[in-house]
C-alpha positions as CSV (number, residue, x, y, z in Angstrom):
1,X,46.0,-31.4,-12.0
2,X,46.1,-28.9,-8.7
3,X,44.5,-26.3,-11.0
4,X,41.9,-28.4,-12.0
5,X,41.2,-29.2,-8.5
6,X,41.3,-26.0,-7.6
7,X,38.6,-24.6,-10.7
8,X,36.2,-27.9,-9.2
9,X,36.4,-26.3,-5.4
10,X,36.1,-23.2,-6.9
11,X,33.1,-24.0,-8.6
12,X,31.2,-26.4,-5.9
13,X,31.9,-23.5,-3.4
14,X,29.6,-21.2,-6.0
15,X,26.9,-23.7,-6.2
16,X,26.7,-24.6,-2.4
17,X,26.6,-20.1,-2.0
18,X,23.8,-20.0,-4.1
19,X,21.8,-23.2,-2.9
20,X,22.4,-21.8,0.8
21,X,20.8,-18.6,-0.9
22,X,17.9,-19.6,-2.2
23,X,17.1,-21.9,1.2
24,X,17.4,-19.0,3.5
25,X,15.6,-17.0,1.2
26,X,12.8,-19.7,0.8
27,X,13.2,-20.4,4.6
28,X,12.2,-16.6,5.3
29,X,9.0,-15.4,5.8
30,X,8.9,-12.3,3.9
31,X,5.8,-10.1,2.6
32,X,6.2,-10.1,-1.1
33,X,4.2,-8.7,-4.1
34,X,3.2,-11.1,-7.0
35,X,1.7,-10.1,-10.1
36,X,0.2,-7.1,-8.0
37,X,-1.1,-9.2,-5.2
38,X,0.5,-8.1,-1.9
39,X,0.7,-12.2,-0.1
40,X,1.6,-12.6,3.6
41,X,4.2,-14.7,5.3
42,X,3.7,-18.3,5.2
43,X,3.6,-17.4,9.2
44,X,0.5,-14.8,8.8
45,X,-1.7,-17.9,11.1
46,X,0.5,-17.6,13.8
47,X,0.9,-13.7,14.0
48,X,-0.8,-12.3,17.2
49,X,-3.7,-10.4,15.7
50,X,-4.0,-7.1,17.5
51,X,-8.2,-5.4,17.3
52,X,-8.9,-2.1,17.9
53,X,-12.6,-1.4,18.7
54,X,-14.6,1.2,16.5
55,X,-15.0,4.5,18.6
56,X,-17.5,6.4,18.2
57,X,-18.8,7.9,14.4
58,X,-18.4,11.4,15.9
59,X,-15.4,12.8,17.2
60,X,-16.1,15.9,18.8
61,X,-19.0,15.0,21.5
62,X,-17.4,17.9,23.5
63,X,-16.6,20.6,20.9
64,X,-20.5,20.3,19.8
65,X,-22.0,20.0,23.2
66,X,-20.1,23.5,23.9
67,X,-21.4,25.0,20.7
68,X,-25.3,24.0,21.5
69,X,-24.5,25.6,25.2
70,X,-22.9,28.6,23.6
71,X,-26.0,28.8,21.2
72,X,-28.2,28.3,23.9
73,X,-26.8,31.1,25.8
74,X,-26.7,33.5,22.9
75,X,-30.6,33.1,22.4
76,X,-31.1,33.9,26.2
77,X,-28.9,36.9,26.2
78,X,-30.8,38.4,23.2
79,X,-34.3,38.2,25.1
């Protein structure tokens, strides 16, 4: 009888482990891919959205505005 007892603990303890598992791993809000879909968290609508404004298209105002100067001087120099 104790080993009986002891196989039905044994066993109840395995199926509480893995019920516990799968509600943690339920209760988590993870990022996962589905059938090649990339999903959010369930808490995606409560995430703190974070915007960066567009800069400008071109990057190097000052790098060009140098060349033109430089350009501009070379044509002077060769009159």
């Amino acid at each position: 009888m104790n080993r009986k007892a002891n196989t039905r603990r044994y066993s109840a303890s395995i199926v509480l482990a893995i019920a516990t598992g799968f509600c943690l791993l339920g209760a988590t809000g993870c990022q996962v891919s589905l059938n090649g879909q990339t999903l959010p968290s369930p808490y995606y609508l409560q995430d703190d959205v974070q915007y960066f404004p567009s800069g400008p298209e071109f990057k190097l105002p000052r790098e060009a505005a140098a060349l033109r100067a430089a350009t501009a001087e070379e044509k002077l120099n060769r009159k």
